[in-house]
RODRENGU-303699 format. One record per atom (N, C-alpha, C, O): residue number from 1; residue in one letter; atom name; x, y, z. Coordinates in Angstrom, 2 decimals. Atoms other than C-alpha are relative to their C-alpha. Example, Ala and Ser with C-alpha at 12.3 -4.5 7.8 and 13.67 -1.06 7.14 Angstrom:
// RODRENGU-303699
NODE   pos   code   site        c1        c2        c3
NODE     1      a      N      0.89     -1.19      0.00
NODE     1      a     CA     12.30     -4.50      7.80
NODE     1      a      C      0.90      1.20      0.00
NODE     1      a      O      1.94      1.18      0.66
NODE     2      s      N     -0.82     -1.19     -0.06
NODE     2      s     CA     13.67     -1.06      7.14
NODE     2      s      C     -0.77      1.09      0.73
NODE     2      s      O     -0.26      2.20      0.90
//
This chain:
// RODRENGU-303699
NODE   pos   code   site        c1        c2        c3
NODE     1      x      N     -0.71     -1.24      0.18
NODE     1      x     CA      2.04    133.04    100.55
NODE     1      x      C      1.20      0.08      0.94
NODE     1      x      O      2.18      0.82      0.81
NODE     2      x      N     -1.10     -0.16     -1.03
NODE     2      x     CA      4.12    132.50    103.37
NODE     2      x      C      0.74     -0.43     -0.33
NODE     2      x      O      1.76      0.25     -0.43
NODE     3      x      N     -1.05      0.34      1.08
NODE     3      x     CA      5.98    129.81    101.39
NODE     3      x      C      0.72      0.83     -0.17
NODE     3      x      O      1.80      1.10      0.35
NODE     4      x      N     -0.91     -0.66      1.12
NODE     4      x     CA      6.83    131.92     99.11
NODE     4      x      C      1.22      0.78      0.32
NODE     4      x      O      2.34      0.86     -0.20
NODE     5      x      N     -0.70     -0.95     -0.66
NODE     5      x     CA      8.13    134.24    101.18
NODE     5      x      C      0.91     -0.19      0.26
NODE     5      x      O      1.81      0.49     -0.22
NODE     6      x      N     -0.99      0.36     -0.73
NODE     6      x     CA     10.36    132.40    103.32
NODE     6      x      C      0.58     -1.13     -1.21
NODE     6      x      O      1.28     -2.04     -0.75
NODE     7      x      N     -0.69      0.45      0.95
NODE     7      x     CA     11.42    130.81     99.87
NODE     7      x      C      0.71      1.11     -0.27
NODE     7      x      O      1.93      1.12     -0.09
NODE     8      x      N     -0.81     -1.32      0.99
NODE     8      x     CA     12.50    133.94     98.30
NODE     8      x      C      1.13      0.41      1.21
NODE     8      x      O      2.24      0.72      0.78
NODE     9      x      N     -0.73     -0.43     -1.21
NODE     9      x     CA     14.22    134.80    101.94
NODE     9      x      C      1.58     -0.94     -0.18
NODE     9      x      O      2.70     -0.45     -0.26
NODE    10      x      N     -0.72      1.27     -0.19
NODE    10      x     CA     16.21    131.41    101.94
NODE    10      x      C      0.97     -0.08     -0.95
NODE    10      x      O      2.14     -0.36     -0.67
NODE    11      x      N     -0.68     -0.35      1.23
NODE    11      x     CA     17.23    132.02     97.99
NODE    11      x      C      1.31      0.61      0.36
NODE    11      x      O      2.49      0.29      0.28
NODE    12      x      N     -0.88     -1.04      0.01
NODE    12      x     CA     18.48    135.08     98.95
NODE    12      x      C      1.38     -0.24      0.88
NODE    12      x      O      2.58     -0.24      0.59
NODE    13      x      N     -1.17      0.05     -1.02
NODE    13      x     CA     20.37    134.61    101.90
NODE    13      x      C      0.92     -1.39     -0.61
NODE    13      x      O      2.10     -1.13     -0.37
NODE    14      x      N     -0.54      0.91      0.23
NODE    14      x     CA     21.77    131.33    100.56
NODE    14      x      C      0.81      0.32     -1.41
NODE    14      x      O      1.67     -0.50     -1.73
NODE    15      x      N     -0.67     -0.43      0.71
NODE    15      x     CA     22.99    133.42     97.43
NODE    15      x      C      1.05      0.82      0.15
NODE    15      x      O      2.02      0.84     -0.61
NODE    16      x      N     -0.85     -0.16     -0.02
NODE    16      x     CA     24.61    135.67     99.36
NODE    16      x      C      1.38     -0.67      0.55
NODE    16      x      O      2.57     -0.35      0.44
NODE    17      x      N     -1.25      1.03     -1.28
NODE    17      x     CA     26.57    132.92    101.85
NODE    17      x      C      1.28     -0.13     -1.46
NODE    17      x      O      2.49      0.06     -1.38
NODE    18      x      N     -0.37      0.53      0.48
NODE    18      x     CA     27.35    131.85     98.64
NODE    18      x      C      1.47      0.97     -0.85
NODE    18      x      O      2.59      0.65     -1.24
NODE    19      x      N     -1.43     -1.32      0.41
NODE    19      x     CA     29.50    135.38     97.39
NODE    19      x      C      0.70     -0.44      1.10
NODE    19      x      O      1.54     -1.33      1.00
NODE    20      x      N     -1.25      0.06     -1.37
NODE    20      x     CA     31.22    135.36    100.76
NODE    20      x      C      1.13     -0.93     -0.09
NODE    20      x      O      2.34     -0.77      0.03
NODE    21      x      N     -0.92      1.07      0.05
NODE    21      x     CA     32.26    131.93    100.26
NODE    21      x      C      1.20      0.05     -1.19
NODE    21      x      O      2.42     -0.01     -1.02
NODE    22      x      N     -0.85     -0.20      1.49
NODE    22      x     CA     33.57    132.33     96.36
NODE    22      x      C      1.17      1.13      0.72
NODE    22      x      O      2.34      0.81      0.94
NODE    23      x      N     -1.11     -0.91     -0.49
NODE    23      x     CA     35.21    135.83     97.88
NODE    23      x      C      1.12     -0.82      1.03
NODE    23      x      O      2.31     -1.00      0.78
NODE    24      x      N     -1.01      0.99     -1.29
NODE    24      x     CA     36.96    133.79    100.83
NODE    24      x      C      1.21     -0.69     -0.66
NODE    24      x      O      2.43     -0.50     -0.68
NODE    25      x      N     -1.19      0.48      0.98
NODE    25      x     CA     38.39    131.62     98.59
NODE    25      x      C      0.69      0.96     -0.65
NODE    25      x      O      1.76      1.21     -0.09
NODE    26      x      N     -1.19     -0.85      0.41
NODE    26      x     CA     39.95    134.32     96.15
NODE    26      x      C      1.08      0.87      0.58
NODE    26      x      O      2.08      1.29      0.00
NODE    27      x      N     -0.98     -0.58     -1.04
NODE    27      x     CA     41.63    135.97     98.98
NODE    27      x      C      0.85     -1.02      0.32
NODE    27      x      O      2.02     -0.66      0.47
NODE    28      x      N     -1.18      0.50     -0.68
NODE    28      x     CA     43.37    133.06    100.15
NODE    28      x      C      1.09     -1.00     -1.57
NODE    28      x      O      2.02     -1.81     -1.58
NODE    29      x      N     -0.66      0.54      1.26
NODE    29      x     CA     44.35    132.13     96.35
NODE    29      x      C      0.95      1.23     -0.05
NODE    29      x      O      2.13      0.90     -0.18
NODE    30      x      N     -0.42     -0.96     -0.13
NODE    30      x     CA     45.46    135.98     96.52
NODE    30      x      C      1.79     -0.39      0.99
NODE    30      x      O      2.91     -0.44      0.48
NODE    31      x      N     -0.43     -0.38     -1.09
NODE    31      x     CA     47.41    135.82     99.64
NODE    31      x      C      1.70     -1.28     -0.30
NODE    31      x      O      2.89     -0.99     -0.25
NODE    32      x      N     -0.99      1.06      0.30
NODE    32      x     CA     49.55    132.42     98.82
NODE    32      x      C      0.55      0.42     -1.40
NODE    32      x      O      1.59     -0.22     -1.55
NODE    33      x      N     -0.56     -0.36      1.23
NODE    33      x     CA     50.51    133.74     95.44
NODE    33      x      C      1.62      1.19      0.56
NODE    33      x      O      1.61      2.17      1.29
NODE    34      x      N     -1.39     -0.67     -0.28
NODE    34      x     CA     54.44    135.07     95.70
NODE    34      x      C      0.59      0.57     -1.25
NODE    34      x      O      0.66     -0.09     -2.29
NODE    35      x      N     -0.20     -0.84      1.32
NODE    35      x     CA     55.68    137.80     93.27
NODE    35      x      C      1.50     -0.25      0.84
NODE    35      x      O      1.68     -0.41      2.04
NODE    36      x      N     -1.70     -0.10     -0.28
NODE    36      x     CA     59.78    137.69     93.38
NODE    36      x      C      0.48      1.80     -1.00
NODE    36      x      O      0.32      2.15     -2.18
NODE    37      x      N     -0.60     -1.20      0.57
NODE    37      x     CA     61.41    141.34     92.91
NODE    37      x      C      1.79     -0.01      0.04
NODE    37      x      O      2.59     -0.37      0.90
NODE    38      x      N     -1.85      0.48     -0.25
NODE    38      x     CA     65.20    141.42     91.84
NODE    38      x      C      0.23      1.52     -0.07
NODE    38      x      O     -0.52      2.25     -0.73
NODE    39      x      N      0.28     -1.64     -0.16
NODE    39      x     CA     66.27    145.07     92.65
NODE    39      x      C      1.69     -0.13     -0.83
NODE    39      x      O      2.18     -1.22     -0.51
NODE    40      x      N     -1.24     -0.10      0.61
NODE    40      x     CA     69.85    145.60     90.57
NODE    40      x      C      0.57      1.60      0.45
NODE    40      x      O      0.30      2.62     -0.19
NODE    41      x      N      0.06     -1.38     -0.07
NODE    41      x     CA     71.16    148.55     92.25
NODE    41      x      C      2.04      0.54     -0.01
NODE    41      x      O      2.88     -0.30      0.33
NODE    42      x      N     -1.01     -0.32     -0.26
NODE    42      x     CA     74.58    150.68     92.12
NODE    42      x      C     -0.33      1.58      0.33
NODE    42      x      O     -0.95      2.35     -0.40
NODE    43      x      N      0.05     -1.02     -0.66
NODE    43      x     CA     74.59    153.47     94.02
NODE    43      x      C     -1.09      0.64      0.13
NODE    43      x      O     -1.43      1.75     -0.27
NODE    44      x      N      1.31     -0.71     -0.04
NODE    44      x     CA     71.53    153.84     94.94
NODE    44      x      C     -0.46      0.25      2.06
NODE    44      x      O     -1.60      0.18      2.51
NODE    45      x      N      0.35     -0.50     -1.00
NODE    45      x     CA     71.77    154.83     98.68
NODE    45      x      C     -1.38      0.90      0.93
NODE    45      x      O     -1.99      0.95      2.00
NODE    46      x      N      1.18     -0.73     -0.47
NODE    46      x     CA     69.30    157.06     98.75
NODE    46      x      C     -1.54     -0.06     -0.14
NODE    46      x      O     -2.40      0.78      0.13
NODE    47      x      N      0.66      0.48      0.52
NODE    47      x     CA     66.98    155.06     97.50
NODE    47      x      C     -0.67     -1.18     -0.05
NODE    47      x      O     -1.79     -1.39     -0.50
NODE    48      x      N      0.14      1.32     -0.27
NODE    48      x     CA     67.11    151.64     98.32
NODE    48      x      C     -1.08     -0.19      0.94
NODE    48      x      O     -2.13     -0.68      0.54
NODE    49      x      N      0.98     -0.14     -1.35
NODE    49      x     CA     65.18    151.87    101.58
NODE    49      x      C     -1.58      0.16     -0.23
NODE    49      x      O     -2.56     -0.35      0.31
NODE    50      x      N      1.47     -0.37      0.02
NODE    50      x     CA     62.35    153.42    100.19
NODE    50      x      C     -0.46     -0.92     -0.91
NODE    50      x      O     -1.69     -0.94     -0.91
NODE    51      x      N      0.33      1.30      1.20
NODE    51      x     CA     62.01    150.48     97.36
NODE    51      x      C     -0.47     -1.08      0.74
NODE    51      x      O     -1.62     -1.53      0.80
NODE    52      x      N      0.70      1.38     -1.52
NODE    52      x     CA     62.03    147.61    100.26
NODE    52      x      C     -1.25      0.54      0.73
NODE    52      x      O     -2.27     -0.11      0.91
NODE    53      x      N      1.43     -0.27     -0.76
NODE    53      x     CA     59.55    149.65    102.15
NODE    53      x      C     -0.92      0.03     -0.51
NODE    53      x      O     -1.87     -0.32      0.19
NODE    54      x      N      0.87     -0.32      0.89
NODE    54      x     CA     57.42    150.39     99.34
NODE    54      x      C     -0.60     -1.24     -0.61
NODE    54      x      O     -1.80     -1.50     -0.69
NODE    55      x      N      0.68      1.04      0.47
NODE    55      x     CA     57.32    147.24     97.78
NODE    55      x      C     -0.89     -0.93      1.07
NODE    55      x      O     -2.05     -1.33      0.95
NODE    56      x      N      0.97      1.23     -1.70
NODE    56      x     CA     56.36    144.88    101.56
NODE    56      x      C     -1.38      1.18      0.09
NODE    56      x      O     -2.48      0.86      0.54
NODE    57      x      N      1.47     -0.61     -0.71
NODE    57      x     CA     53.82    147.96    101.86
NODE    57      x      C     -1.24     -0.46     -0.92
NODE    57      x      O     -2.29     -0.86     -0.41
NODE    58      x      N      0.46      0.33      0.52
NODE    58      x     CA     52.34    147.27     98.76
NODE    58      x      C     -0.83     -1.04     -0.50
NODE    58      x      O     -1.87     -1.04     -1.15
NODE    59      x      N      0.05      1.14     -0.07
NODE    59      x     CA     52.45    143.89     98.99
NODE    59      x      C     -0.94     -0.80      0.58
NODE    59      x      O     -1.45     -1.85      0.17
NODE    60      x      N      0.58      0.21     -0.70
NODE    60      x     CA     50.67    143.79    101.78
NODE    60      x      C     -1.36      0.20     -0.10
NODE    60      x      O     -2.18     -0.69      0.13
NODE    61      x      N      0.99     -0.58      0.74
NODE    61      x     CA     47.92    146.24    100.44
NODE    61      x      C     -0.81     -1.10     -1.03
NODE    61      x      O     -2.00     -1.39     -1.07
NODE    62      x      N      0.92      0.60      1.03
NODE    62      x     CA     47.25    144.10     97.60
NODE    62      x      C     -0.18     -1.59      0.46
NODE    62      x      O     -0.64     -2.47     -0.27
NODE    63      x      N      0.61      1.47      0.00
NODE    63      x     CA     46.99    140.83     99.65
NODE    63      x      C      1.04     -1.46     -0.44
NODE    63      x      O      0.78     -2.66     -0.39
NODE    64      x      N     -0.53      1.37      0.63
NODE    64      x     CA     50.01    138.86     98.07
NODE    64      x      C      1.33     -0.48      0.57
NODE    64      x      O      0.96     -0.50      1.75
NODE    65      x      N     -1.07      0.18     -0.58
NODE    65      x     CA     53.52    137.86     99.27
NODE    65      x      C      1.20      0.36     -0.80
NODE    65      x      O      1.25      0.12     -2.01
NODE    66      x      N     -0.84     -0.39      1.26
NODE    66      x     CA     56.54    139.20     97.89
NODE    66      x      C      1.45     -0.60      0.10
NODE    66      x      O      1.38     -1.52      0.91
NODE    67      x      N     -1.03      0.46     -0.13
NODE    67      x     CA     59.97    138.23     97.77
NODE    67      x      C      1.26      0.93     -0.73
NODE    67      x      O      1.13      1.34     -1.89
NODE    68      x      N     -0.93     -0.95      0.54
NODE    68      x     CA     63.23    140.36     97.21
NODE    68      x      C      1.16     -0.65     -0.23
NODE    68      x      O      1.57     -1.65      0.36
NODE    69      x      N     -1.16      0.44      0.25
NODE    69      x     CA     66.15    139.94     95.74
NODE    69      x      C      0.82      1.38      0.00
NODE    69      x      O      0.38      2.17     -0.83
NODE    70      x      N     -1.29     -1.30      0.18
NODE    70      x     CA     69.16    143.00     96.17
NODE    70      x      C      1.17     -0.45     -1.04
NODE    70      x      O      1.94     -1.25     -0.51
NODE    71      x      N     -1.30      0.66      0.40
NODE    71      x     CA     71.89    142.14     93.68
NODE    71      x      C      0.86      1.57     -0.39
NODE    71      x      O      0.35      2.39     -1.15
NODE    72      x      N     -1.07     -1.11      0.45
NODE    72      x     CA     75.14    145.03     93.52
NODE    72      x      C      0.41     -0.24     -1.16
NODE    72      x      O      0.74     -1.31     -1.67
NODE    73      x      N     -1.02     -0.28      1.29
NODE    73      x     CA     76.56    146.08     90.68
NODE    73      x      C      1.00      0.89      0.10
NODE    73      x      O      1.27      1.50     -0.93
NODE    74      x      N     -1.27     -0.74     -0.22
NODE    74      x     CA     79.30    147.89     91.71
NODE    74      x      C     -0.06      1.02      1.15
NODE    74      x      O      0.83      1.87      1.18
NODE    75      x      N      0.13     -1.50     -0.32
NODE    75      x     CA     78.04    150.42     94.23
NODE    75      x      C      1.22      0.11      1.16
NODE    75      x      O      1.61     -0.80      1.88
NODE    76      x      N     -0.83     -0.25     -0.57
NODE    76      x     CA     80.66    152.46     95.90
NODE    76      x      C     -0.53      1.15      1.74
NODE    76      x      O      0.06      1.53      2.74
NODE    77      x      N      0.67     -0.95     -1.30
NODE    77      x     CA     78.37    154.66     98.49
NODE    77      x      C     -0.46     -1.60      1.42
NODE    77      x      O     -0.04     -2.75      1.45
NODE    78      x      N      1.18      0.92     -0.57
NODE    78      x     CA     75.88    152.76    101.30
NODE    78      x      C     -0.54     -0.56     -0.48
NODE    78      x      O     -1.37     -0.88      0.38
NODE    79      x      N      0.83      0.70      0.40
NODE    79      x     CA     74.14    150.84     99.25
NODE    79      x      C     -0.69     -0.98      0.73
NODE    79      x      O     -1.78     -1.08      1.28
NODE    80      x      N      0.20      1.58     -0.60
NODE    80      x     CA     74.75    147.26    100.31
NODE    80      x      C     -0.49      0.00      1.58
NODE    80      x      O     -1.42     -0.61      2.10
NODE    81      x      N      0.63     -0.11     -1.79
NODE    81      x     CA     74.88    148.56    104.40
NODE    81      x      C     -1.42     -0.02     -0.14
NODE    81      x      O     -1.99     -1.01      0.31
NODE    82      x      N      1.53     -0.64     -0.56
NODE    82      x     CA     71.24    150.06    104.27
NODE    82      x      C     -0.61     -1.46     -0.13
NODE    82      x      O     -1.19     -2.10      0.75
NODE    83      x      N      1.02      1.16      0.25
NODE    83      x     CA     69.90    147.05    102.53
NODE    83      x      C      0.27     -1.37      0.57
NODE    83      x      O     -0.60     -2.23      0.71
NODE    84      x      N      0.21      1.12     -1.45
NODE    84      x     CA     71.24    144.42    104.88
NODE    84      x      C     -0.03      0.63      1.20
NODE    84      x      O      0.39     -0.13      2.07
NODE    85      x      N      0.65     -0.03     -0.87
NODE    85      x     CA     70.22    146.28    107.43
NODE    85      x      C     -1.31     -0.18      0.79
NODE    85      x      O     -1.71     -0.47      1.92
NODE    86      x      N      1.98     -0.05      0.21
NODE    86      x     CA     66.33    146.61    106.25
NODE    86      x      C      0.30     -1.74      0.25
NODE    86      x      O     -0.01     -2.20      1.35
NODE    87      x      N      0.36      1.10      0.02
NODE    87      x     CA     66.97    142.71    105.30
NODE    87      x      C      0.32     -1.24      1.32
NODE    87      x      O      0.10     -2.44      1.46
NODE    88      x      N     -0.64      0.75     -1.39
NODE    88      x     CA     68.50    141.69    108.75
NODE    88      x      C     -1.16     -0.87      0.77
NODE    88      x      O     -1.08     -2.05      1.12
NODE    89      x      N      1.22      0.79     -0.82
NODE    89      x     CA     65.03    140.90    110.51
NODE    89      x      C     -0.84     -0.50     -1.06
NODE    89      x      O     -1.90     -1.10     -0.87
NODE    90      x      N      1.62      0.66      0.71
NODE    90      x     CA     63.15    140.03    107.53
NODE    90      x      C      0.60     -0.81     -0.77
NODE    90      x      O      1.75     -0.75     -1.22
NODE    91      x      N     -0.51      0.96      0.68
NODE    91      x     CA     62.93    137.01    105.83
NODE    91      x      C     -0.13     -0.03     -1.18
NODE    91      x      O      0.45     -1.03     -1.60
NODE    92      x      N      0.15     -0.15      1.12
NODE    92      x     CA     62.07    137.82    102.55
NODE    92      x      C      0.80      0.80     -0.80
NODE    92      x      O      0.60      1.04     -2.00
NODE    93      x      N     -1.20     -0.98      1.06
NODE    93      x     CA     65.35    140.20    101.67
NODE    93      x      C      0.57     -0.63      0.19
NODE    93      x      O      0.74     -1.09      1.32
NODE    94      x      N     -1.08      0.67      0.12
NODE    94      x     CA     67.95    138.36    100.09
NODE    94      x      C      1.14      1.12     -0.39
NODE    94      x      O      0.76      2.10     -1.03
NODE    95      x      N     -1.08     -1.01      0.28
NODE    95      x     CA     71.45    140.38     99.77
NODE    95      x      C      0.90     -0.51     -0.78
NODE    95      x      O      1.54     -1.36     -0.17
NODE    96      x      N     -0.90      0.52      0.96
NODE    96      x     CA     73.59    139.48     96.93
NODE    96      x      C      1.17      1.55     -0.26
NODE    96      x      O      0.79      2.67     -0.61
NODE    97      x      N     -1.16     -0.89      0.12
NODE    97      x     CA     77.27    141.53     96.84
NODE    97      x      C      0.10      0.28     -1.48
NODE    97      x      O      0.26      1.44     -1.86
NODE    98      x      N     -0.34     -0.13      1.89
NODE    98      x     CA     77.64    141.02     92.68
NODE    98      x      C     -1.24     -0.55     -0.54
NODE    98      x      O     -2.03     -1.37     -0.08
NODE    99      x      N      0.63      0.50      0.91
NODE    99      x     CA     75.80    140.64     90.14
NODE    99      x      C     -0.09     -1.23     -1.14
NODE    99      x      O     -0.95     -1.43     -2.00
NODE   100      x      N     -0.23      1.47      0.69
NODE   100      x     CA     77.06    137.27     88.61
NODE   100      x      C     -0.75     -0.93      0.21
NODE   100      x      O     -1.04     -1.80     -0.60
NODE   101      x      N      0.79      1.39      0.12
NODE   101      x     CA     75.03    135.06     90.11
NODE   101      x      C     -1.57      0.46     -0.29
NODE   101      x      O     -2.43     -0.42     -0.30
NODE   102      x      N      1.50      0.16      0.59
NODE   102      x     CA     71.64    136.61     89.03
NODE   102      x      C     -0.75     -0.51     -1.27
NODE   102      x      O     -1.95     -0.23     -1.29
NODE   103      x      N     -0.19      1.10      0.41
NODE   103      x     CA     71.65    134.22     86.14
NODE   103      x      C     -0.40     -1.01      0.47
NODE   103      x      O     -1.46     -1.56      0.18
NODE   104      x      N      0.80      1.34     -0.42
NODE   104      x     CA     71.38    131.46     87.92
NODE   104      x      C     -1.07      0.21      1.59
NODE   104      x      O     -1.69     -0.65      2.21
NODE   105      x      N      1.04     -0.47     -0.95
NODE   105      x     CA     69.36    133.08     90.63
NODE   105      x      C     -1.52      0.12     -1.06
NODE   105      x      O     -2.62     -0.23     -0.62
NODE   106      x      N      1.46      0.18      1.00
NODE   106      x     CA     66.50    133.41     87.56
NODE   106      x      C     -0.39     -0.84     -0.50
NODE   106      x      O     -1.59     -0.98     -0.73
NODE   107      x      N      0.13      1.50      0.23
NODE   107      x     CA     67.16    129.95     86.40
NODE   107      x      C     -0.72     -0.74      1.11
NODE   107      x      O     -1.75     -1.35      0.82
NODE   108      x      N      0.26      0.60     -1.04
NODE   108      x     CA     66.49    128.61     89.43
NODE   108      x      C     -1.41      0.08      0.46
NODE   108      x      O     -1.98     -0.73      1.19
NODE   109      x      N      1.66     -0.81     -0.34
NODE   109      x     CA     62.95    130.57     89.71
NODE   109      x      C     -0.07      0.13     -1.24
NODE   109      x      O     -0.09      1.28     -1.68
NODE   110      x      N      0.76      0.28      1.41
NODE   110      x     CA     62.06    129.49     86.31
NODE   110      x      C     -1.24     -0.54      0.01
NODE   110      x      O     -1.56     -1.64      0.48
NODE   111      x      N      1.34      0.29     -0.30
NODE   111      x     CA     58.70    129.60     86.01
NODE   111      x      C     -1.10      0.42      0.93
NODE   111      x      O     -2.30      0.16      0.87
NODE   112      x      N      0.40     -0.98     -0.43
NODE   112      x     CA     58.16    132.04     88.64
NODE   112      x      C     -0.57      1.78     -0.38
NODE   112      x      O     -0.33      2.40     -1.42
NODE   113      x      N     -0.17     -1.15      0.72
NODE   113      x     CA     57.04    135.39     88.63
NODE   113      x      C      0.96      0.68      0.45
NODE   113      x      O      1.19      0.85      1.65
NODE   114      x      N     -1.36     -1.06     -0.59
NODE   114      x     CA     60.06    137.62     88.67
NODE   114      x      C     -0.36      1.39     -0.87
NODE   114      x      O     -1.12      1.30     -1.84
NODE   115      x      N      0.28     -0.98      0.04
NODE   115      x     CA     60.09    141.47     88.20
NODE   115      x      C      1.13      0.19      0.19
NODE   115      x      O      1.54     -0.44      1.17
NODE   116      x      N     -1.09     -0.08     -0.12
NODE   116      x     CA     63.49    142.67     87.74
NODE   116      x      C      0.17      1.97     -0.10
NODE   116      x      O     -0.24      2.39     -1.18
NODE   117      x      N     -0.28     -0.89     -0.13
NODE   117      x     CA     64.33    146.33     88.46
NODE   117      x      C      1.56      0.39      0.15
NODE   117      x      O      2.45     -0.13      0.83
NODE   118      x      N     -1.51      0.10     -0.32
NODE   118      x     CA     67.42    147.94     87.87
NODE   118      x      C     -0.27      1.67      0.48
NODE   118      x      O     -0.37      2.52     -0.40
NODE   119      x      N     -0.28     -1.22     -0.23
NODE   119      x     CA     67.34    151.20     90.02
NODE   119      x      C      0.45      1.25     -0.24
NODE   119      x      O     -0.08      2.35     -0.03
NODE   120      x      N     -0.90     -0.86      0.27
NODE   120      x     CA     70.15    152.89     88.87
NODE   120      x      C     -0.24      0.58     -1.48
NODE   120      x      O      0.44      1.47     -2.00
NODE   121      x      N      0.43     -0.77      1.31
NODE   121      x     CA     68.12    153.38     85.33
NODE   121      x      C     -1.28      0.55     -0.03
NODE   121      x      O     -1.82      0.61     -1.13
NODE   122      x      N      1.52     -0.02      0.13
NODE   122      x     CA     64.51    154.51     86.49
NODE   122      x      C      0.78      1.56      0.51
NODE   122      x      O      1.80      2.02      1.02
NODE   123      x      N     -0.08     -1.60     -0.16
NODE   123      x     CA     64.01    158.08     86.58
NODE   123      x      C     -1.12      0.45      1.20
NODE   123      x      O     -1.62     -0.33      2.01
NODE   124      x      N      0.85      0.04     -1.22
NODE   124      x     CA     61.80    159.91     88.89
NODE   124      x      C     -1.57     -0.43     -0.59
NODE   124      x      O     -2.22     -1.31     -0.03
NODE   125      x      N      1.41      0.60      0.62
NODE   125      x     CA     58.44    159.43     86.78
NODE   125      x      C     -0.19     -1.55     -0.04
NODE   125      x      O     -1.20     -2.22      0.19
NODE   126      x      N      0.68      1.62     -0.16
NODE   126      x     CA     59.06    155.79     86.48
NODE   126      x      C     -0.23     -0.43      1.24
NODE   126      x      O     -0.97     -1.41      1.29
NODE   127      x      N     -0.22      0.47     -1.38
NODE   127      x     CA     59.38    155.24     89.95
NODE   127      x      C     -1.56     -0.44      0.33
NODE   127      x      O     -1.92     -1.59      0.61
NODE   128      x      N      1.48      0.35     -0.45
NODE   128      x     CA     55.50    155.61     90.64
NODE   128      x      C     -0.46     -1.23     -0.47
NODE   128      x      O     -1.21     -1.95      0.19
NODE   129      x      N      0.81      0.70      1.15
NODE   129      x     CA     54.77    153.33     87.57
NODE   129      x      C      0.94     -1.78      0.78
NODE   129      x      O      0.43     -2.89      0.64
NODE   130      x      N     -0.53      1.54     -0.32
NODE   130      x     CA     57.16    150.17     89.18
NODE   130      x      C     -1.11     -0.62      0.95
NODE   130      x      O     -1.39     -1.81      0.84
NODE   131      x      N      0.96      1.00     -1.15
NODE   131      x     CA     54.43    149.38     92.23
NODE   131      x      C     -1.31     -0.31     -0.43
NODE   131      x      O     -2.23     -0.66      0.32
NODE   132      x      N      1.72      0.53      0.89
NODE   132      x     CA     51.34    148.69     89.56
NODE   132      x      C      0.43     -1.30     -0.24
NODE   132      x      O     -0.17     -1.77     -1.21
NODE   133      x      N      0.24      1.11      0.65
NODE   133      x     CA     52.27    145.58     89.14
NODE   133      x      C     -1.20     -0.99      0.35
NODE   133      x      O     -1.36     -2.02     -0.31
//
């Protein structure tokens, strides 16, 4: 009877090592996975800031790595300042002045995941709905 016991004990515990382990792994399959965001913005000053912050917070939340892309389309306010300012210390904001080369900025990350946002057409309701991805 004792067997048994310290069978059924041994099962157990050796079933759960065995979640932990499976979980372990999907976190670090999680964690190495890189989402690319291309933000398309014109005049979006007031706005920009909270997109970079929102997305790295998110990012972080869900475990994965993200990657930004800023590309202008014309803006005549702060735009471009704010967002090489946010992207000054971090390595994952790229700052693009025009919008011509995002083309071959998507070519190039063919086969990636990219997520392309154009700011200057989301309203306030969509806004919530962009960080489910």
């Amino acid at each position: 009877m004792i067997v048994g016991l310290l069978l059924i004990f041994g099962l157990y515990g050796l079933g759960a090592a065995l979640v932990h382990v499976c979980y372990a792994l999907e976190q670090n399959k999680k964690r190495k996975r890189t989402i690319r965001f291309i933000l398309v913005t014109r005049n979006n000053e007031q706005h920009v800031e909270w997109y970079l912050r929102s997305l790295r917070f998110f990012s972080r939340w869900r475990g994965c790595h993200v990657a930004i892309a800023v590309f202008d389309d014309g803006s005549t306010d702060d735009t471009l300042h704010i967002a090489r300012q946010y992207g000054r210390t971090r390595n994952y904001v790229d700052i693009y002045d025009r919008t011509d080369d995002l083309d071959r900025y998507m070519d190039e990350r063919h086969g990636e995941r990219l997520i392309v946002l154009q700011l200057h057409l989301l309203t306030p309701f969509k806004r919530l709905a962009v960080l489910q991805w």
